[in-house]
Each structure stands twice: as C-alpha cells, then as structure tokens.
PyMOL Python script that loads the backbone (N, CA, C, O; Angstrom):
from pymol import cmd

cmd.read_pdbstr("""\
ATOM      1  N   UNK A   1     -19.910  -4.959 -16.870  1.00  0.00           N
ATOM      2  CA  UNK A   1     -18.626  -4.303 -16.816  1.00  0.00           C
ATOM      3  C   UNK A   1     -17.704  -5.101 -15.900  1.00  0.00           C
ATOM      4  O   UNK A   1     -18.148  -5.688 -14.913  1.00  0.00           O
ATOM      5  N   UNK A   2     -16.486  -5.114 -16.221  1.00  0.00           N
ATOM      6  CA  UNK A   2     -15.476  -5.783 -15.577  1.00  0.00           C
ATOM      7  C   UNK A   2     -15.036  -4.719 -14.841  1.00  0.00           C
ATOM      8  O   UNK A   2     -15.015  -3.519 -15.113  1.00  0.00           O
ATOM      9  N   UNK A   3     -14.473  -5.695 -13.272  1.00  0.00           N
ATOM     10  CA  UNK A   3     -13.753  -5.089 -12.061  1.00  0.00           C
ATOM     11  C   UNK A   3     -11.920  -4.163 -12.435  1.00  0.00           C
ATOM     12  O   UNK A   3     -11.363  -3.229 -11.860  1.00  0.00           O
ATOM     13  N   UNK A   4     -11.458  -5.145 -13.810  1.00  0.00           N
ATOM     14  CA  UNK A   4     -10.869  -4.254 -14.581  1.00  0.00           C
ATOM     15  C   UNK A   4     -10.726  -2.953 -15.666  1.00  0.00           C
ATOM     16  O   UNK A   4      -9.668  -2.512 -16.115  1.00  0.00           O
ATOM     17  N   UNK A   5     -12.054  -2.485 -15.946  1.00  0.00           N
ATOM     18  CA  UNK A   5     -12.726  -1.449 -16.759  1.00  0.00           C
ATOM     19  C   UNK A   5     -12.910  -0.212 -15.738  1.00  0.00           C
ATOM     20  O   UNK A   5     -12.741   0.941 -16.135  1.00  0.00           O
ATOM     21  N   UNK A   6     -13.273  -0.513 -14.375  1.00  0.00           N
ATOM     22  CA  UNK A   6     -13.212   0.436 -13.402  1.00  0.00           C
ATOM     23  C   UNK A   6     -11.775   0.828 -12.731  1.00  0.00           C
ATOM     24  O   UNK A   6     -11.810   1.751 -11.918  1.00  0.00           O
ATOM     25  N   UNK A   7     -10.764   0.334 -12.944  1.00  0.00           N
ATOM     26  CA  UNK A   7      -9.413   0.831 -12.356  1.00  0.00           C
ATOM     27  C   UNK A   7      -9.327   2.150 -13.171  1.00  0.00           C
ATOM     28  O   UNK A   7      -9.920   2.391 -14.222  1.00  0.00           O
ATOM     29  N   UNK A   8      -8.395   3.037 -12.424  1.00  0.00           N
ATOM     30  CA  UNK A   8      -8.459   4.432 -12.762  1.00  0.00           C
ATOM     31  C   UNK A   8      -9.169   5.248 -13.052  1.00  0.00           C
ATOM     32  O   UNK A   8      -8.732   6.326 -13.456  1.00  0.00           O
ATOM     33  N   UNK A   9     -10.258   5.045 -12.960  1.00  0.00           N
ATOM     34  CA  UNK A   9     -11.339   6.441 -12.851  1.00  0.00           C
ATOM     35  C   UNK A   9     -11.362   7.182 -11.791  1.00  0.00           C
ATOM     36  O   UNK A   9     -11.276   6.706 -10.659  1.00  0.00           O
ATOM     37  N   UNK A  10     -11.504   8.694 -12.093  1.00  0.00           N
ATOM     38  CA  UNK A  10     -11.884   9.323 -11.189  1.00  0.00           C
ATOM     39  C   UNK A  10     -13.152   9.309 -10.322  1.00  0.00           C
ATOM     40  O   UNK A  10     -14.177   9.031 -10.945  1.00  0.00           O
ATOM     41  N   UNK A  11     -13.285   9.548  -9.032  1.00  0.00           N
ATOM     42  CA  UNK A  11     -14.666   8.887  -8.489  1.00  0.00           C
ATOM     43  C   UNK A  11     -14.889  10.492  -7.745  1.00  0.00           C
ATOM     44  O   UNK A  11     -14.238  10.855  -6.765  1.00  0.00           O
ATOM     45  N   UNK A  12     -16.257  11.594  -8.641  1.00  0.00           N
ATOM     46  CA  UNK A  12     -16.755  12.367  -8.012  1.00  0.00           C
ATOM     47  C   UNK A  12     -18.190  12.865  -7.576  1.00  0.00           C
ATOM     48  O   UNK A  12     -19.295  12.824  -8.118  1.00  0.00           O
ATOM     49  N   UNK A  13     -17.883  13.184  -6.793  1.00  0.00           N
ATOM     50  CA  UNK A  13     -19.194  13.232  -5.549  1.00  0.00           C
ATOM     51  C   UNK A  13     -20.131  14.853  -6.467  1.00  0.00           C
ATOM     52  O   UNK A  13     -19.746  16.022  -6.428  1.00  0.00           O
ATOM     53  N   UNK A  14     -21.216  14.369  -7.094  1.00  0.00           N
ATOM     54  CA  UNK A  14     -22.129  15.327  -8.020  1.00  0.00           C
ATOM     55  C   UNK A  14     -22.615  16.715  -7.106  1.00  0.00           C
ATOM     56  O   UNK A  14     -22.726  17.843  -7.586  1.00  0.00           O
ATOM     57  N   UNK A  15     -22.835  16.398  -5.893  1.00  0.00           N
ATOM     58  CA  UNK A  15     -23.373  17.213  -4.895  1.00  0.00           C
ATOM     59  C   UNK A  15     -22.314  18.297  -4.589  1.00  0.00           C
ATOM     60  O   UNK A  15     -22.533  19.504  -4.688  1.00  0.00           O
ATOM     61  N   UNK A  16     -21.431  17.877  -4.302  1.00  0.00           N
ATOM     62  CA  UNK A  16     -19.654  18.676  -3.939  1.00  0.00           C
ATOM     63  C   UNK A  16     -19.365  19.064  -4.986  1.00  0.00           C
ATOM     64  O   UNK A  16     -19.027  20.247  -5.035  1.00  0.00           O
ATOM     65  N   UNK A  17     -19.365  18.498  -5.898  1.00  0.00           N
ATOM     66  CA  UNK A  17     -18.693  19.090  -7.258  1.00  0.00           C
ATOM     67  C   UNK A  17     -17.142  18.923  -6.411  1.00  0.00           C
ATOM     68  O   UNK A  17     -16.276  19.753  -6.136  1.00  0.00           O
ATOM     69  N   UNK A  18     -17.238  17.713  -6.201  1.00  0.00           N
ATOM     70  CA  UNK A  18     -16.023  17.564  -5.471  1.00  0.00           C
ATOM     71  C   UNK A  18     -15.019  16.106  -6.026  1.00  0.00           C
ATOM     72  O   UNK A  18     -15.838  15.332  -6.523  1.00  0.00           O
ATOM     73  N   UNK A  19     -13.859  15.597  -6.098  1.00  0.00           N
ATOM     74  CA  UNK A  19     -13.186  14.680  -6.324  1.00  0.00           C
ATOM     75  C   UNK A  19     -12.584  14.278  -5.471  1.00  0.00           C
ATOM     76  O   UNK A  19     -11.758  14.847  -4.758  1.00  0.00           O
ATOM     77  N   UNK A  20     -13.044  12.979  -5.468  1.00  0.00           N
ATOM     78  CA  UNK A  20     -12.858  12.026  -4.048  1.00  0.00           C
ATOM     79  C   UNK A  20     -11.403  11.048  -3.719  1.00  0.00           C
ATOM     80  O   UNK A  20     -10.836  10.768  -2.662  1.00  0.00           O
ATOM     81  N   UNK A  21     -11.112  10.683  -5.210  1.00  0.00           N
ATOM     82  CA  UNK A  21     -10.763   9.800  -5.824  1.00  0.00           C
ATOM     83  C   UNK A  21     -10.317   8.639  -6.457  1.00  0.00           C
ATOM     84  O   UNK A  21     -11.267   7.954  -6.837  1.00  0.00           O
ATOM     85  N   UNK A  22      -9.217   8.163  -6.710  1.00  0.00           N
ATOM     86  CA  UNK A  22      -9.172   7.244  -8.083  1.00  0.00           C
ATOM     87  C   UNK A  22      -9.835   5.705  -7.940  1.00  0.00           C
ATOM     88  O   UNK A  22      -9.367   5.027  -7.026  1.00  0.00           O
ATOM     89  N   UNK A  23     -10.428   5.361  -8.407  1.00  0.00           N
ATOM     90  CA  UNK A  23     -10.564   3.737  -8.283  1.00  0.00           C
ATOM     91  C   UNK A  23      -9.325   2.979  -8.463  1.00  0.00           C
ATOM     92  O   UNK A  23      -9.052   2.726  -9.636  1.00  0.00           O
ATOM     93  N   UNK A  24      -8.457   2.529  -7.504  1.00  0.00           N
ATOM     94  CA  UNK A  24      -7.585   1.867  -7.523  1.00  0.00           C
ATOM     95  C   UNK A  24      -7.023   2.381  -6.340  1.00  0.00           C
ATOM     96  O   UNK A  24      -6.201   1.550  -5.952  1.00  0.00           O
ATOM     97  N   UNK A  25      -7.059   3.230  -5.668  1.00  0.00           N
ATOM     98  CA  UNK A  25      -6.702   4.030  -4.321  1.00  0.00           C
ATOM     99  C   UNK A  25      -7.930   3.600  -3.877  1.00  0.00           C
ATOM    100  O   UNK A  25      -8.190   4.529  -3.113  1.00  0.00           O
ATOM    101  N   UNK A  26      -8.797   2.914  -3.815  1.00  0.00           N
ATOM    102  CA  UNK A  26     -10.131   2.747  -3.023  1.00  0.00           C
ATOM    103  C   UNK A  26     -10.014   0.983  -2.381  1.00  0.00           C
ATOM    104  O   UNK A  26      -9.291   0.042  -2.709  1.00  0.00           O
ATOM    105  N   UNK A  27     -10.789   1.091  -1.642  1.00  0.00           N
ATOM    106  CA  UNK A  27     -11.189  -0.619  -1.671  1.00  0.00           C
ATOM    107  C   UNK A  27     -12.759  -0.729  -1.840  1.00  0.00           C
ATOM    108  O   UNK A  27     -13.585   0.183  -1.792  1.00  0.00           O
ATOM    109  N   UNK A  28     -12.931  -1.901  -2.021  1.00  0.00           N
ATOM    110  CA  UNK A  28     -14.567  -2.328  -2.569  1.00  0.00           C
ATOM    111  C   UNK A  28     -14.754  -3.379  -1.240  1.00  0.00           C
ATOM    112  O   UNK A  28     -13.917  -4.034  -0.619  1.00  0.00           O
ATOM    113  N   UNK A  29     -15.981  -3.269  -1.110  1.00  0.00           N
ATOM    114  CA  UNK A  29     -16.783  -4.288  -0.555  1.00  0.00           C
ATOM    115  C   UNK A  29     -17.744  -5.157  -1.087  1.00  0.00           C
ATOM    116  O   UNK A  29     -18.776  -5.104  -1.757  1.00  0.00           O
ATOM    117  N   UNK A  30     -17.005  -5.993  -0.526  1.00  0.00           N
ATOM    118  CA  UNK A  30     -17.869  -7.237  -1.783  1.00  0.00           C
ATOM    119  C   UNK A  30     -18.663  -8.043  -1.110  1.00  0.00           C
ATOM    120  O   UNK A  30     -18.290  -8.194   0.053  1.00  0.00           O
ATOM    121  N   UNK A  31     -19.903  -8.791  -1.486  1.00  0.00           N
ATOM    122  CA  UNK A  31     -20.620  -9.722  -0.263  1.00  0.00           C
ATOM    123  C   UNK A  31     -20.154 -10.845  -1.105  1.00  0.00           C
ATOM    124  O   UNK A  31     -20.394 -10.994  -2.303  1.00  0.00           O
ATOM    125  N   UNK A  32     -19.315 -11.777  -0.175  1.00  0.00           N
ATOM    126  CA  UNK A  32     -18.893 -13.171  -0.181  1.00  0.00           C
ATOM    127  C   UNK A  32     -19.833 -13.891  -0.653  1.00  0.00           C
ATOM    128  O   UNK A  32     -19.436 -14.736  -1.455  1.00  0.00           O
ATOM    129  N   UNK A  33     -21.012 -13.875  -0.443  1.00  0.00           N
ATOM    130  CA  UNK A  33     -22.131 -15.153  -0.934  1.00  0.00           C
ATOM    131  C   UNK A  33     -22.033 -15.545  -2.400  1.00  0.00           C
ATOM    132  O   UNK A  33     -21.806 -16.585  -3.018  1.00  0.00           O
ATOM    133  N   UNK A  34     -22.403 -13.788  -2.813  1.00  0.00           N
ATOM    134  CA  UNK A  34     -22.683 -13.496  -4.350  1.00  0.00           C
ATOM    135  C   UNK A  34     -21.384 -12.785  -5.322  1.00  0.00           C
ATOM    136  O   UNK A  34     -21.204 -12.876  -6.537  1.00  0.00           O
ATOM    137  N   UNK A  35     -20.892 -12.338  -4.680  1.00  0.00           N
ATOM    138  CA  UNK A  35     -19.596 -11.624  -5.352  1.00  0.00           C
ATOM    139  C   UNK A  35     -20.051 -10.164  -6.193  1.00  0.00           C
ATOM    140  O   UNK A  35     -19.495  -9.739  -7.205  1.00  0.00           O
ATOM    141  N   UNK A  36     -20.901  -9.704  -5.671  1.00  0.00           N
ATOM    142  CA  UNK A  36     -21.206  -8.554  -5.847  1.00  0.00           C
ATOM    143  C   UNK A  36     -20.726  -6.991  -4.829  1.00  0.00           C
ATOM    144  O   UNK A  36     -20.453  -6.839  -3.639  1.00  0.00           O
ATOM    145  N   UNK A  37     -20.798  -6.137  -5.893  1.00  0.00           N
ATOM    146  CA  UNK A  37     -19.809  -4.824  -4.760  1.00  0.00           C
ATOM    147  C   UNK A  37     -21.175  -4.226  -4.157  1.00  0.00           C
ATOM    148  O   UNK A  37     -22.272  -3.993  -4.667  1.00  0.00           O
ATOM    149  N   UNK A  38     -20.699  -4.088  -2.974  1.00  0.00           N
ATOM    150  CA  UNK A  38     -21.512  -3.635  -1.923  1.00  0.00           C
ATOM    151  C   UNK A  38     -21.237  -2.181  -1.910  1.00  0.00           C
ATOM    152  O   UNK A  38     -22.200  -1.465  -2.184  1.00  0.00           O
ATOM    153  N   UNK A  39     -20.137  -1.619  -1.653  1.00  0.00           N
ATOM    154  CA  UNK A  39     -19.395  -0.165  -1.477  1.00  0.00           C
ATOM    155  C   UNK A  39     -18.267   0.171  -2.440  1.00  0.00           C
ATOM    156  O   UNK A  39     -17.642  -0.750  -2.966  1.00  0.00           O
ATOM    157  N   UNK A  40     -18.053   1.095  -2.627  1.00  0.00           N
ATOM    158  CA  UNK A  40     -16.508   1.627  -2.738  1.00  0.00           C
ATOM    159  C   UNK A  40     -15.869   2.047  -0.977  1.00  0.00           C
ATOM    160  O   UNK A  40     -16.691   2.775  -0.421  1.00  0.00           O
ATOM    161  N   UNK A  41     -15.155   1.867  -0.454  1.00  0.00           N
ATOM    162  CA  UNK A  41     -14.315   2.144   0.346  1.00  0.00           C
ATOM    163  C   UNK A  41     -13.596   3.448   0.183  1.00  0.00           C
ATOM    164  O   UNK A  41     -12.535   3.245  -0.406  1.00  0.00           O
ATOM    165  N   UNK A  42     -13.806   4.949   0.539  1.00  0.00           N
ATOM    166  CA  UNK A  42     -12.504   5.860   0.059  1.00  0.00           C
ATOM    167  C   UNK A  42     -11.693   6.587   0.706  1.00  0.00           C
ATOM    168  O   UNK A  42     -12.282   7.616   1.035  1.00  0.00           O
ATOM    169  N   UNK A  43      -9.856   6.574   1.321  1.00  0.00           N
ATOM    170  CA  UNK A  43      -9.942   6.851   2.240  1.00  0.00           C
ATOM    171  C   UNK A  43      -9.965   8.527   1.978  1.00  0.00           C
ATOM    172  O   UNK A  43      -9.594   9.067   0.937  1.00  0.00           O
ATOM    173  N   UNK A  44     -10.377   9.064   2.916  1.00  0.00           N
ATOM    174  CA  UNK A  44     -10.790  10.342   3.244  1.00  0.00           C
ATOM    175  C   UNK A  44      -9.446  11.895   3.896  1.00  0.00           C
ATOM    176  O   UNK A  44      -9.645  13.110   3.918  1.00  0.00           O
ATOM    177  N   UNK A  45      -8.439  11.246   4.236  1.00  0.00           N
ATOM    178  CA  UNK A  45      -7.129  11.723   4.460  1.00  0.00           C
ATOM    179  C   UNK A  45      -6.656  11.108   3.760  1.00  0.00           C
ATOM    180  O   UNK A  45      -6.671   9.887   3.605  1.00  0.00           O
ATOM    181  N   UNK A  46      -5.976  12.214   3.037  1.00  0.00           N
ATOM    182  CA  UNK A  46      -4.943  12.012   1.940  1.00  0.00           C
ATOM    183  C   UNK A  46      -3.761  13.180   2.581  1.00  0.00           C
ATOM    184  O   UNK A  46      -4.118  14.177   3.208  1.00  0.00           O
ATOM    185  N   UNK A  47      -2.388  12.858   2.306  1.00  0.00           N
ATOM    186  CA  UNK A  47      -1.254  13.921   2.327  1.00  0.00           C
ATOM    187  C   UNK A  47       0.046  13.935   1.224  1.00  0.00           C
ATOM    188  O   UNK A  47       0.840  13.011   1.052  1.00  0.00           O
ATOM    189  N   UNK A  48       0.037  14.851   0.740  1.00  0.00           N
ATOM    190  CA  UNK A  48       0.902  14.672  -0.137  1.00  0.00           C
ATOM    191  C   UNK A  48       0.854  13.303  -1.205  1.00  0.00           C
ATOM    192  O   UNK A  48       1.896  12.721  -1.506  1.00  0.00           O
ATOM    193  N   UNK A  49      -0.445  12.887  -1.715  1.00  0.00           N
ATOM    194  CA  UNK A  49      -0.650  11.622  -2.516  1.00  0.00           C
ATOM    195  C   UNK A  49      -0.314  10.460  -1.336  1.00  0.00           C
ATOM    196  O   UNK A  49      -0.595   9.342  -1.767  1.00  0.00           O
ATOM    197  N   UNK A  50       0.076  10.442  -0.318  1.00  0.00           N
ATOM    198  CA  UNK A  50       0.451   9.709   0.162  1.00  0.00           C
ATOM    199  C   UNK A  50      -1.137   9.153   2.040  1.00  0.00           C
ATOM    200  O   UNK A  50      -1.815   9.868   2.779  1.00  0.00           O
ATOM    201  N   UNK A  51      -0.977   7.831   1.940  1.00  0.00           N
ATOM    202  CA  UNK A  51      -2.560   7.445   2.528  1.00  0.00           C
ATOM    203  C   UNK A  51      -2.171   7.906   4.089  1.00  0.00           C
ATOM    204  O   UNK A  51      -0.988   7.848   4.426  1.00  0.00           O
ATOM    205  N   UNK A  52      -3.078   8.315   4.930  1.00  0.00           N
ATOM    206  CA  UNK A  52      -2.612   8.743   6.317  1.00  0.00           C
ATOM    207  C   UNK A  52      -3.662   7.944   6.989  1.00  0.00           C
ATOM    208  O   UNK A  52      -4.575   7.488   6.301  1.00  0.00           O
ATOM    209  N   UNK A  53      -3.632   7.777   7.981  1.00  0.00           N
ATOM    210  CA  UNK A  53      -4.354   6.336   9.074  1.00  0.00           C
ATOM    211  C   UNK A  53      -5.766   7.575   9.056  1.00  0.00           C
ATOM    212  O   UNK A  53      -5.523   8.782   9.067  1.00  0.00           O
ATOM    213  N   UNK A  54      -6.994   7.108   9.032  1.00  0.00           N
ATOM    214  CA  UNK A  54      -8.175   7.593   9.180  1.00  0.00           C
ATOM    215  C   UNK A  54      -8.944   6.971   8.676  1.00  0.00           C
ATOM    216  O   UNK A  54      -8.777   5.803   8.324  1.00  0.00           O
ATOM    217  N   UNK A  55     -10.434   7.945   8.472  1.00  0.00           N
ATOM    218  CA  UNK A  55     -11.379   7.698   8.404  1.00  0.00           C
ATOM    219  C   UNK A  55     -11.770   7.200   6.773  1.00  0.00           C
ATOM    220  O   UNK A  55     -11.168   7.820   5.896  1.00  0.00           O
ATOM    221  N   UNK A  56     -12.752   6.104   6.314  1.00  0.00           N
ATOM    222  CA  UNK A  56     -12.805   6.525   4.939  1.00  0.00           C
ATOM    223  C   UNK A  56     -13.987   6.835   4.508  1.00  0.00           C
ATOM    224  O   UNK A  56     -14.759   6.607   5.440  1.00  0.00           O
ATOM    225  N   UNK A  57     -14.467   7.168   3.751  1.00  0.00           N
ATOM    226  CA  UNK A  57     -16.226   7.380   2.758  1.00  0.00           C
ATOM    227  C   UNK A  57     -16.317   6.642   2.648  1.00  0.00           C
ATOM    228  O   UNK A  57     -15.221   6.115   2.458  1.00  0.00           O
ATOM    229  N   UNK A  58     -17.568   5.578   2.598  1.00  0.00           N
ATOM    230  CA  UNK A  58     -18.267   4.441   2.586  1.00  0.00           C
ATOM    231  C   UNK A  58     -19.280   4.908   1.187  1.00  0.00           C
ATOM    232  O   UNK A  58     -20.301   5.555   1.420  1.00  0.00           O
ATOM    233  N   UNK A  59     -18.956   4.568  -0.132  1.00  0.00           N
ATOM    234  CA  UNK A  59     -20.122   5.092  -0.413  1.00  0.00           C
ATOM    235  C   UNK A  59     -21.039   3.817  -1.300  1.00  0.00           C
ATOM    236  O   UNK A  59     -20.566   3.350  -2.336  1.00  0.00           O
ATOM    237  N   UNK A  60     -22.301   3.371  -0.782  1.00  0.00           N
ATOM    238  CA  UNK A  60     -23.102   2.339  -1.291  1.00  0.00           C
ATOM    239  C   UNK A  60     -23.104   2.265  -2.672  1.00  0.00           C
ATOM    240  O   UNK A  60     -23.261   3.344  -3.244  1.00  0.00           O
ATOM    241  N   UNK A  61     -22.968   1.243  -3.385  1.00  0.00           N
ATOM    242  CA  UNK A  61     -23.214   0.705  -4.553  1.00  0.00           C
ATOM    243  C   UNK A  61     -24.051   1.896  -5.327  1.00  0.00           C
ATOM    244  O   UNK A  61     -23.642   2.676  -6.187  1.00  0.00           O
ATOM    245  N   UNK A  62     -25.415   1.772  -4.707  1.00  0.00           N
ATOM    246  CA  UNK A  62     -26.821   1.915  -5.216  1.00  0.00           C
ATOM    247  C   UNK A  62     -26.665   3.696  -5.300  1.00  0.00           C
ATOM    248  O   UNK A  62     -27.645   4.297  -5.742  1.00  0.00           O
ATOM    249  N   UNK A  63     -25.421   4.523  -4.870  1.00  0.00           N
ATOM    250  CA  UNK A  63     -25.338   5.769  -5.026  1.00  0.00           C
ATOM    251  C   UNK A  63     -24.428   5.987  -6.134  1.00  0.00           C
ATOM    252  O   UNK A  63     -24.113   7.171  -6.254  1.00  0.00           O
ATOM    253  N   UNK A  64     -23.999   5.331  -6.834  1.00  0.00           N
ATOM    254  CA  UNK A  64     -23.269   5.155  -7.892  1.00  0.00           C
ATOM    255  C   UNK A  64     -24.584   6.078  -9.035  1.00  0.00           C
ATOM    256  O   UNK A  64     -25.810   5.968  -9.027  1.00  0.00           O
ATOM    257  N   UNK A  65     -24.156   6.489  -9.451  1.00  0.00           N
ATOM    258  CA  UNK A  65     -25.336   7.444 -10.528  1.00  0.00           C
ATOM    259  C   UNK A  65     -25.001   7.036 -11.671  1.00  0.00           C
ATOM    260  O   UNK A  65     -25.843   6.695 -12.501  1.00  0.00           O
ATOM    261  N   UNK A  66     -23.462   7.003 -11.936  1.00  0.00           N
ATOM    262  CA  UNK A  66     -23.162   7.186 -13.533  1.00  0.00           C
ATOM    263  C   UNK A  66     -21.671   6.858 -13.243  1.00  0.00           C
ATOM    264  O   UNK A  66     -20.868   7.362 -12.459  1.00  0.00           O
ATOM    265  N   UNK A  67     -21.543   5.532 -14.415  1.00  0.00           N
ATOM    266  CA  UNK A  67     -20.231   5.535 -14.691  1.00  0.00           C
ATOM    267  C   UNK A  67     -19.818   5.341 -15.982  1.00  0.00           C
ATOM    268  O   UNK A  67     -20.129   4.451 -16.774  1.00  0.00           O
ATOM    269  N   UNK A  68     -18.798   6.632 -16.149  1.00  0.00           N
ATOM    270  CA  UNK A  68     -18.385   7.349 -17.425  1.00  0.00           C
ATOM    271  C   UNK A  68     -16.998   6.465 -18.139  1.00  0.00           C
ATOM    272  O   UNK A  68     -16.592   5.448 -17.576  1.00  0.00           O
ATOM    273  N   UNK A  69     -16.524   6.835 -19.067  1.00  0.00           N
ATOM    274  CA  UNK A  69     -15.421   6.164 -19.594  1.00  0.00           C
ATOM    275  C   UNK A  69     -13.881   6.638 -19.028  1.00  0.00           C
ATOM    276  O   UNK A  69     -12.724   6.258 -19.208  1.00  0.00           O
ATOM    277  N   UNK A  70     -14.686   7.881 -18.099  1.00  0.00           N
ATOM    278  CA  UNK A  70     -12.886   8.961 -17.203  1.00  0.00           C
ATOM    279  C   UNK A  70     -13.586   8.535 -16.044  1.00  0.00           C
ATOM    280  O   UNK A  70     -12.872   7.831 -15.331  1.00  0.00           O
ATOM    281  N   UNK A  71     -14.702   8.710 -15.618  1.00  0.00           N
ATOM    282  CA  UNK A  71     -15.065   8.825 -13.871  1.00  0.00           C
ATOM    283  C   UNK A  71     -16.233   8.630 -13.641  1.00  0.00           C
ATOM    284  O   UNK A  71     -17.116   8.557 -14.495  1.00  0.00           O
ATOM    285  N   UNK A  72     -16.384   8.510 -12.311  1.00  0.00           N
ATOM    286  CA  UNK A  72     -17.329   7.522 -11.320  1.00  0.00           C
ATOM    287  C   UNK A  72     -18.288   8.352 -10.600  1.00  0.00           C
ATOM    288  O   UNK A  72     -18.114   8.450  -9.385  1.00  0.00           O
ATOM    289  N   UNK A  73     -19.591   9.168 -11.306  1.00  0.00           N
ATOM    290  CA  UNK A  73     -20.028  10.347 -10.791  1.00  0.00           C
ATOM    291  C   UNK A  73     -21.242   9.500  -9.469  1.00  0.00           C
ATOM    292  O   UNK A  73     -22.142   8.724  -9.792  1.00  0.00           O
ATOM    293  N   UNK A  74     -20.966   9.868  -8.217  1.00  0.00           N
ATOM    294  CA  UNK A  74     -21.835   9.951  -7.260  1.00  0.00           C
ATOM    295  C   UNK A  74     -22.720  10.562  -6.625  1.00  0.00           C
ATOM    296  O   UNK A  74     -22.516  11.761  -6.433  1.00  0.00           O
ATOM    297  N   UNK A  75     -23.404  10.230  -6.337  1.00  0.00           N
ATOM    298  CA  UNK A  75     -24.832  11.234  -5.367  1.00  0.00           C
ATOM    299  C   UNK A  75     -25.359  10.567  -4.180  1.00  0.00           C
ATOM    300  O   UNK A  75     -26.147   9.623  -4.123  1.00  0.00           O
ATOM    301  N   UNK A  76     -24.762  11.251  -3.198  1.00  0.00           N
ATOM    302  CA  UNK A  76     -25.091  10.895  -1.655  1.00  0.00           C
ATOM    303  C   UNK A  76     -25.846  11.597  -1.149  1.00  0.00           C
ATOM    304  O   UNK A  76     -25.684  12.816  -1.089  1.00  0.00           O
ATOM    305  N   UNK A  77     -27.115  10.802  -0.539  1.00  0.00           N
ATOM    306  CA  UNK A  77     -28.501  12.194  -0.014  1.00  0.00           C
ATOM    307  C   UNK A  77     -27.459  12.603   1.097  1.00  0.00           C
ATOM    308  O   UNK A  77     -26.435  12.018   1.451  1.00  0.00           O
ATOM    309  N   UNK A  78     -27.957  13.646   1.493  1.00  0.00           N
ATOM    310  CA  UNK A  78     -27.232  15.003   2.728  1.00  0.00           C
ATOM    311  C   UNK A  78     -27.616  14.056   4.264  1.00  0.00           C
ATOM    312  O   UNK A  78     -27.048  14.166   5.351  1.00  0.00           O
ATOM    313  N   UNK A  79     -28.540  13.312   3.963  1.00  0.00           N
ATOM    314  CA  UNK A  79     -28.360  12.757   5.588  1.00  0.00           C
ATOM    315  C   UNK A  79     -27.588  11.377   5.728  1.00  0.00           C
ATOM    316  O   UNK A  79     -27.490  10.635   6.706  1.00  0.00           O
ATOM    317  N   UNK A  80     -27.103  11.273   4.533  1.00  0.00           N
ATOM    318  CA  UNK A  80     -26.219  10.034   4.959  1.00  0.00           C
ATOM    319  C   UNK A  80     -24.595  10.454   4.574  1.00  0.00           C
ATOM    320  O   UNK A  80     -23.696   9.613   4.587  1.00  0.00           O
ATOM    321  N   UNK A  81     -24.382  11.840   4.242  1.00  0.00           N
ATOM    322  CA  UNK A  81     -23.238  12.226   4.718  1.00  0.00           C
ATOM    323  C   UNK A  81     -22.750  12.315   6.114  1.00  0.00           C
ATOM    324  O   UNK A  81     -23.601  12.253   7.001  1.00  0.00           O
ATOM    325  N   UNK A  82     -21.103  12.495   6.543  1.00  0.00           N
ATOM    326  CA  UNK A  82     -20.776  12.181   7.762  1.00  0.00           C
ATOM    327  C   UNK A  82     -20.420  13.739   7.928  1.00  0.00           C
ATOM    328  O   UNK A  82     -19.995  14.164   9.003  1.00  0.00           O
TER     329      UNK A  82
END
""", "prot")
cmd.dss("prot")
cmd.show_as("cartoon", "prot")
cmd.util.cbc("prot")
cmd.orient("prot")
C-alpha cells in the first residue's frame, strides 16, 4: 500500500469505540535506515478542528489491526495507554 492510499482515513481506536483521527492531521514516524513507519503520531488536543500545543498518541505500527478502505481500526493493550 502506498503512503498516498492512507491519506484521509479515519483512524479508530477498537477498544474506545472511539475516533482519534484523520490520517493527514497525523504525523508518521519513519526509521531513516529503512523507510519504514514506525508510528502514527496523533495529536490528542484538538479545538474547534483547529491543533492546540500538547500532547500526542503515539500509536506503534504493529497496533495497527486493520486497514479498511474509510479507516484505520486500532488496538492498544490497556497498559500501554497513557
């Protein structure tokens, strides 16, 4: 899958039954060596659609469960929530 096939999806957390969201409001972490995504980046304060200085969700590659043709369903075990 291309890094362009993932813009605009919704990205939600399976456990929350919660929406985190969009891929394109996120940043990725990538390891320089290999060019592979390490994280999604998400920031976590949002106001009015608009980004506010804080904290973001880190969420690992490898918690990625399922990605759909609308959205980006995740599953984070409970002890590596913040």
């Amino acid at each position: 899958m291309r890094l362009s096939e993932l813009g605009g999806k919704e990205i939600v957390d399976v456990k929350r039954a919660e929406r985190l969201g969009v891929l394109g409001q996120t940043d990725l972490e990538i390891n320089e060596q290999n060019g592979q995504i390490q994280a999604l980046l998400i920031p976590s304060l949002k106001w009015f659609g608009f980004r506010k200085q804080g904290d973001e969700i880190r969420v690992p590659w490898n918690h990625i469960s399922k990605i759909g043709a609308d959205m980006i369903i995740i599953d984070i075990p409970e002890e590596l929530e913040g």
